[in-house]
C-alpha positions in Angstrom: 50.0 105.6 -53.9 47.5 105.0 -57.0 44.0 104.6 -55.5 42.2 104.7 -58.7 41.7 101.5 -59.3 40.2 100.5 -55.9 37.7 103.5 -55.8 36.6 102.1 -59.2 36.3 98.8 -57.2 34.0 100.3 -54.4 32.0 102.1 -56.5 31.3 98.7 -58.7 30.3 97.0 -55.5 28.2 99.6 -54.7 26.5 99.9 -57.7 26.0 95.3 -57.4 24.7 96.2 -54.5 21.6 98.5 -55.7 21.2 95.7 -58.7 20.9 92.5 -56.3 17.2 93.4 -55.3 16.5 93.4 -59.3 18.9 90.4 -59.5 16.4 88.5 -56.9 13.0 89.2 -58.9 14.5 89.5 -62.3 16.3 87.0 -63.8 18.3 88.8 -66.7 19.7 90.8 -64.1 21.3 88.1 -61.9 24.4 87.4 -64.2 24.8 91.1 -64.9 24.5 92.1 -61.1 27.4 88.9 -60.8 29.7 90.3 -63.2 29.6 94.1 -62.1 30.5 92.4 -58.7 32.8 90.3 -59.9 34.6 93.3 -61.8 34.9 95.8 -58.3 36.3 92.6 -56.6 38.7 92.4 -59.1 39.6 96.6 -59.4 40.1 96.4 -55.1 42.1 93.6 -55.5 44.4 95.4 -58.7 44.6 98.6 -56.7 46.3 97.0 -53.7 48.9 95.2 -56.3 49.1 98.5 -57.6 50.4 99.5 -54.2 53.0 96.4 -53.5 56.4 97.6 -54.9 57.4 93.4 -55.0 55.1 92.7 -57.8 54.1 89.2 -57.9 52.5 88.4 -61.4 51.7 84.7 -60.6 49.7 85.4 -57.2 47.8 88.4 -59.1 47.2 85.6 -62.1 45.6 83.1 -59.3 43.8 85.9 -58.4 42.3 87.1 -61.6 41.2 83.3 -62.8 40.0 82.9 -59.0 37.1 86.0 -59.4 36.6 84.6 -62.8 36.3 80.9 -61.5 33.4 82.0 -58.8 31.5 84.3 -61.0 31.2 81.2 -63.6 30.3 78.6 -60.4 27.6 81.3 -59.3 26.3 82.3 -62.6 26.1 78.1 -63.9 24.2 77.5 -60.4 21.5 79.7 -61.2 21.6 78.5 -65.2 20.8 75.3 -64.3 17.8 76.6 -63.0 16.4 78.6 -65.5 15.1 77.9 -69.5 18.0 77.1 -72.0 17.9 80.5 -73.5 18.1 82.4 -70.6 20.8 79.9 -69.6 22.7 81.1 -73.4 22.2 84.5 -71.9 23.8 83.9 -68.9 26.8 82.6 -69.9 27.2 85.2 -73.0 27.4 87.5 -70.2 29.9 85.6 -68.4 32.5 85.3 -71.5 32.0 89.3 -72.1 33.0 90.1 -68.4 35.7 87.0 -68.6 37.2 88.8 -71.7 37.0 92.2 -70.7 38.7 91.2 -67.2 41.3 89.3 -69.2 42.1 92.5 -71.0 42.3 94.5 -68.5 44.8 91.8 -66.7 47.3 91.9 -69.6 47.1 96.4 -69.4 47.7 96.2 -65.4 50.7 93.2 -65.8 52.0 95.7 -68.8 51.4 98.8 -66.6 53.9 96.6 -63.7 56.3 95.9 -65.9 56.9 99.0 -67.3 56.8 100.4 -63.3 59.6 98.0 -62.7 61.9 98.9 -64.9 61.3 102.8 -64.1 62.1 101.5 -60.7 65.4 100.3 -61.8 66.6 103.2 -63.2 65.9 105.3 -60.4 68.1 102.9 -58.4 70.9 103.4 -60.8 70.6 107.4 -60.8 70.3 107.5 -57.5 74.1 106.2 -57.7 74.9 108.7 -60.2 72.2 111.2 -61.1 74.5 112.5 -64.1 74.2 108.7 -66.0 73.2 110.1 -69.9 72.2 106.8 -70.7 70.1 105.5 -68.0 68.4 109.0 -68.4 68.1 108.5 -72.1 66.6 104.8 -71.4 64.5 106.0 -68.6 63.3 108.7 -71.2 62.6 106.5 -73.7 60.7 104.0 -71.7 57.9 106.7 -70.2 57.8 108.0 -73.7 56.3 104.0 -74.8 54.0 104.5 -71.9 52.9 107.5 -72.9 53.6 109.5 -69.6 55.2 112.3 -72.2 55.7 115.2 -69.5 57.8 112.9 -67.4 59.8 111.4 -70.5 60.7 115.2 -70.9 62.5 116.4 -67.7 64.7 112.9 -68.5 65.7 114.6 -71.7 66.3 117.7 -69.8 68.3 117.0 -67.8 70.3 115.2 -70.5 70.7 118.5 -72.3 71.5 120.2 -69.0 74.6 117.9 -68.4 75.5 117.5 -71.8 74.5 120.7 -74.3 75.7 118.7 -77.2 74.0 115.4 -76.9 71.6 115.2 -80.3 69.7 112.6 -79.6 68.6 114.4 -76.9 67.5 117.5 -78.2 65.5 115.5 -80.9 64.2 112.9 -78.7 62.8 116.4 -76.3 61.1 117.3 -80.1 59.5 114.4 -80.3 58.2 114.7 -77.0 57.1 118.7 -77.9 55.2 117.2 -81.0 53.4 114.4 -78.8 52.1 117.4 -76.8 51.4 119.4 -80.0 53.6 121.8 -79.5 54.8 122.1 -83.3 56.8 125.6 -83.2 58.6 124.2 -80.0 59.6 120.7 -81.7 60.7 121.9 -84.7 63.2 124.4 -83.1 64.5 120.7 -81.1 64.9 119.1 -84.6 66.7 122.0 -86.0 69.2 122.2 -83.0 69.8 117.9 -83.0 70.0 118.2 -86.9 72.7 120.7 -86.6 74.4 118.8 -84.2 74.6 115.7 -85.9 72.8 115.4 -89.8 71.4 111.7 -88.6 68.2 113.2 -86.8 65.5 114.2 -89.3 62.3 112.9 -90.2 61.4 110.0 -91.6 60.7 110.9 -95.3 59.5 107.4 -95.8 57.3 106.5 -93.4 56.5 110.1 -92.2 57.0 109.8 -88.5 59.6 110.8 -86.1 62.5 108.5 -85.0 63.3 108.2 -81.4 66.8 107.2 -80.3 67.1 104.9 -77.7 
């Protein structure tokens, strides 16, 4: 269970919490105070999607544009009150914590997706735990999300059902280099490249070529 995200939340609201007396007698604080609430509503609620193995993008999207919705109805409530540049302040505010929340939507919706397919292959080794190519995909995949350790025992276990499998003894290097572990990769590259001559670096552009 990832709880991350929702202790970030808590801590956010706390932290609104301590700002709303400042938010009440000083008026630059109100839309900051807003948007640091706004952002721990919007952790809590990502950490319990975090949890929910059915991931529903739309619902979480509603969401999202729902905490940014209120935080805009709040903060234009209290603009309409106030002089026109503090009003300009208000709402610069807003469209920092509306893009910043934004962002951090589209890294969560990745962050599911790439969970999703994980959970996929899983399903298919648990019907046959010796499948070299889910492995190799299910390698490959952590390897984009940079969860390197984990992308390694894929490999692994590759190599442990199939010694003479190349690509993955190079793609293991690769991994070894990630972690800077030099000495280690090297001795990967040397053992795919005398399996198969294909796996070497790339002279050209200098980086390492993972197979998938």
């Amino acid at each position: 269970m990832r709880s991350k995200s929702i202790l970030y939340g808590v801590m956010l609201l706390i932290i609104s919490d301590l700002m709303y007396p400042l938010s009440s007698g000083i008026p630059i604080f109100y839309p900051i105070f807003l948007s640091i609430a706004g952002g721990g509503l919007w952790f809590i609620v990502t950490g319990l999607f975090e949890n929910i193995k059915d991931y529903n993008k739309n619902l979480y999207l509603i969401i999202t544009l729902a905490i940014i919705f209120i935080v805009f109805l709040l903060i234009y409530n209290r603009a309409s009150s106030v002089n026109s540049i503090d009003a300009m302040y208000y709402y610069i505010i807003w469209g920092i914590f509306t893009m910043i929340t934004i962002l951090r939507f589209n890294s969560f919706n990745k962050w599911m997706k790439s969970q999703e397919s994980l959970s996929s292959y899983d399903k298919l080794l648990d019907l046959n735990s010796e499948d070299t190519t889910v492995l190799n995909n299910k390698g490959v995949r952590l390897f984009e999300i940079g969860q390197y350790k984990e992308a390694i025992k894929c490999f692994e276990k590759i190599i442990e059902i199939d010694p003479e499998d190349a690509a993955a003894w190079h793609n293991k290097g690769v991994l070894l280099e990630k972690l800077r572990k030099y000495q280690e990769a090297l001795d990967f590259y040397d053992k795919a490249l005398y399996l198969d001559p294909k796996f070497e670096r790339s002279k050209k552009s200098g980086k390492i070529i993972l197979e998938s």
